[in-house]
N, C-alpha and C positions, 0 to 999 in steps of 0.2 A: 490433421495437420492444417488444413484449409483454414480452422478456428484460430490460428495460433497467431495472426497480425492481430485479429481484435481484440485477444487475450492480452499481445503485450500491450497494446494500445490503456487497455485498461487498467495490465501492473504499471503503465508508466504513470496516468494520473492518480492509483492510489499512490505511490511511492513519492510524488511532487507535495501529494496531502500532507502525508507521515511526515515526511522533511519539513514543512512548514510548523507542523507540530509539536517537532523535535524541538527539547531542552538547548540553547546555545551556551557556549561558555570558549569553545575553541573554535566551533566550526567540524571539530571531527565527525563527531555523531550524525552528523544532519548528511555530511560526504561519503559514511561510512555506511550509510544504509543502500540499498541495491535488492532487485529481485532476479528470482530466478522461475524457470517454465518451463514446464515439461508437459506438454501435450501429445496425446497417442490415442488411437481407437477407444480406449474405455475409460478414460479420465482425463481430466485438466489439474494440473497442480501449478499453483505458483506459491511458493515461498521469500516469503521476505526478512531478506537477516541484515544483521549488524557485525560488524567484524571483528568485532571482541566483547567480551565480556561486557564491557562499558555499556554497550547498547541496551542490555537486556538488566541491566539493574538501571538503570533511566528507565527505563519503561515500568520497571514493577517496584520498584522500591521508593517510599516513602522520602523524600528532603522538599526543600525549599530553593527556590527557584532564584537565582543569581540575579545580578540588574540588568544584563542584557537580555534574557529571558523576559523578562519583566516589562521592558519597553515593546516589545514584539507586539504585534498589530493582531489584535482578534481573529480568531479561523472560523469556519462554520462547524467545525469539528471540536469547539470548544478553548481553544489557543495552547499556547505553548505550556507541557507539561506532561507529565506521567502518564502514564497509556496512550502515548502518542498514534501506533500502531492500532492498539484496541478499538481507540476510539473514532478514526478513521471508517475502518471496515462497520463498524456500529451505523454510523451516522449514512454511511452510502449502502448500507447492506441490499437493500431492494434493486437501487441502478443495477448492483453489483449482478443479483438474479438474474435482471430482465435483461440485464449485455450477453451475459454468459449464456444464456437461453438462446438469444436472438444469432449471436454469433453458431453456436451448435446447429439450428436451425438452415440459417443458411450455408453454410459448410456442409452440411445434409442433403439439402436442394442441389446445390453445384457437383455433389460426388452423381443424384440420380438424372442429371441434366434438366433440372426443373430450372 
């Protein structure tokens, strides 16, 4: 439980990525995305969903990207488009290791009063 600030610390700036990466056309998709956390003794899990269907054929299915989409300002995750999600965790994967290590880490020291 100790890990569990740096954890969200961390789903909140992939989730900021993912949203920036998200496909625009209303604005839902990008509002509509959100994680979730469950941290305990023998695991960290974060999940991040979409709240409907929409989310999840944006991310993996195949069209062409509307003019708002279009004008959207370059990401370092590759900009606005399909595997929004994917490509996130892709391009940060290592940070992702070495936060979630370091966080475990000290959460470890502070339970043995190091």
């Amino acid at each position: 439980k100790r890990a569990e600030p740096d954890v969200r610390k961390l789903a909140q700036f992939l989730l900021t990525r993912m949203r920036a990466n998200a496909p625009i056309l209303d604005g839902d998709l990008r509002k509509g995305l959100f994680f979730e956390i469950n941290v305990n003794p023998k695991f960290i899990e974060m999940t991040f969903v979409g709240t409907e269907l929409y989310t999840l054929r944006r991310h993996e299915e195949m069209y062409h990207l509307g003019p708002v989409s279009l004008r959207q300002p370059g990401t370092p995750e590759g900009g606005v488009g399909r595997k929004f999600m994917t490509r996130v965790l892709n391009r940060w994967d290592k940070q992702i290791a070495d936060l979630l290590v370091k966080a475990i880490l000290d959460a470890m020291e502070a339970e043995a009063g190091l």
